[in-house]
C-alpha positions in Angstrom: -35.3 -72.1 11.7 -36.8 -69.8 14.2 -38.3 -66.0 13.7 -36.1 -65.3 16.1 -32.3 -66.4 13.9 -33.6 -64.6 10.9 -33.6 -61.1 13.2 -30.7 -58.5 12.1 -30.1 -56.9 15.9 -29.8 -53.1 15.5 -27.4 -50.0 16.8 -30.8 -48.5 17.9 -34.0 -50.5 19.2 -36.0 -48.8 16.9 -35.3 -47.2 13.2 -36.0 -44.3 12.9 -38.8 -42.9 10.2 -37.6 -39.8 8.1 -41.1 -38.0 7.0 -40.8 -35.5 4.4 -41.7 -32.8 6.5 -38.5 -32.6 7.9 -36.7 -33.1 4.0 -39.1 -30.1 2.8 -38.6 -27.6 5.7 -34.7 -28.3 4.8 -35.4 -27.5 1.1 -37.4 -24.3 2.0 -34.8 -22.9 4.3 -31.9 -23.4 1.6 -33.6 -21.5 -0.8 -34.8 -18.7 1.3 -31.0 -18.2 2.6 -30.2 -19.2 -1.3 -32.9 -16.0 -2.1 -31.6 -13.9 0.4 -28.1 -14.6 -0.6 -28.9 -13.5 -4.3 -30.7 -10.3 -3.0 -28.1 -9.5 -0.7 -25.3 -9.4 -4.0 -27.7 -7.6 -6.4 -27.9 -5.0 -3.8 -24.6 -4.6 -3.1 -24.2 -4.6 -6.8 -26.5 -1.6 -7.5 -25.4 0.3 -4.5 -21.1 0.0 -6.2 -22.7 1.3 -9.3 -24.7 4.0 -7.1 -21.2 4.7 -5.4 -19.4 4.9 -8.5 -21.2 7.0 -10.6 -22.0 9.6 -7.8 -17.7 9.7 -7.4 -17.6 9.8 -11.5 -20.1 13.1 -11.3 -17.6 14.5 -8.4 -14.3 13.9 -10.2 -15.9 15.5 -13.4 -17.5 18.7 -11.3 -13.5 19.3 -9.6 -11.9 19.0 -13.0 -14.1 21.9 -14.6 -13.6 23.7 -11.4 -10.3 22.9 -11.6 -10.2 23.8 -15.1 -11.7 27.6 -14.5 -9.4 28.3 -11.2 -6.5 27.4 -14.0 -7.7 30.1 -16.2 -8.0 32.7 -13.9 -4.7 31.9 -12.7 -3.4 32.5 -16.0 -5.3 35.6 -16.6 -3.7 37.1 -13.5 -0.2 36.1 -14.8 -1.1 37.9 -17.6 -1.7 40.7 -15.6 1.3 40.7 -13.3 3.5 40.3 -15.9 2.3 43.1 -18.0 2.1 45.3 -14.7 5.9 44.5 -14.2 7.0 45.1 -17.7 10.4 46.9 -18.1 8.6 49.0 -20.8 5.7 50.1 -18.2 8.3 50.4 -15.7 9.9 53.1 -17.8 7.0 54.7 -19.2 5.5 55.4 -15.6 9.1 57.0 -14.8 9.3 59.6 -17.8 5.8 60.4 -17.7 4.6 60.3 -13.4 7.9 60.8 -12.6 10.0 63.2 -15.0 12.8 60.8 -15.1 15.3 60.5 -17.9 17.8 58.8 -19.5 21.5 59.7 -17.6 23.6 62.0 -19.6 26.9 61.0 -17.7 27.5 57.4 -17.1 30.1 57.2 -13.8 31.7 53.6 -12.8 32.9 52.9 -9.8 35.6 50.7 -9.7 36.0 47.6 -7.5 39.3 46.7 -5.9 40.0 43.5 -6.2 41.4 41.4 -3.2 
């Protein structure tokens, strides 16, 4: 047997070497975008929690404000009722107004159709 029956012929005349340069600058780059990926969530983590307590202070400032523009508005009930009371009403008229009860009462009547 010759050299030359034992030789496997190849796709490629010559195999290629893999150094572990190339392997290691492929490890470093997935975990720098691994790093950066991590970062990237934490971050957007804190700034939700940022966003959502800032909206939590918010909501709690508009119901006390909310809570005080509901007391004045009763207050001024209050007073708009008492201002319109029938007995005021007829206080103010015997007293600003020398008004008095009617000594003859006079219907008129309504013909019916």
């Amino acid at each position: 047997m010759s050299t030359r029956q034992r030789v496997v012929p190849r796709t490629y005349p010559f195999p290629r070497a893999e150094t572990r340069t190339a392997s290691l600058h492929r490890t470093v780059v997935l975990v720098v975008a691994a790093a950066l990926l991590v970062s990237g969530l934490s971050l957007l983590y804190l700034w939700q929690e940022t966003a959502i307590l800032s909206l939590t202070a918010e909501r709690e400032s508009a119901r006390a404000a909310l809570s005080s523009i509901q007391e004045v508005n009763r207050y001024l009930e209050f007073k708009v009722d008492r201002a319109f009371s029938l007995d005021r009403i007829e206080r103010i008229a015997r007293t600003q107004l020398g008004m008095d009860d009617p000594k003859i009462v006079r219907y008129v009547e309504i013909p019916q159709r």
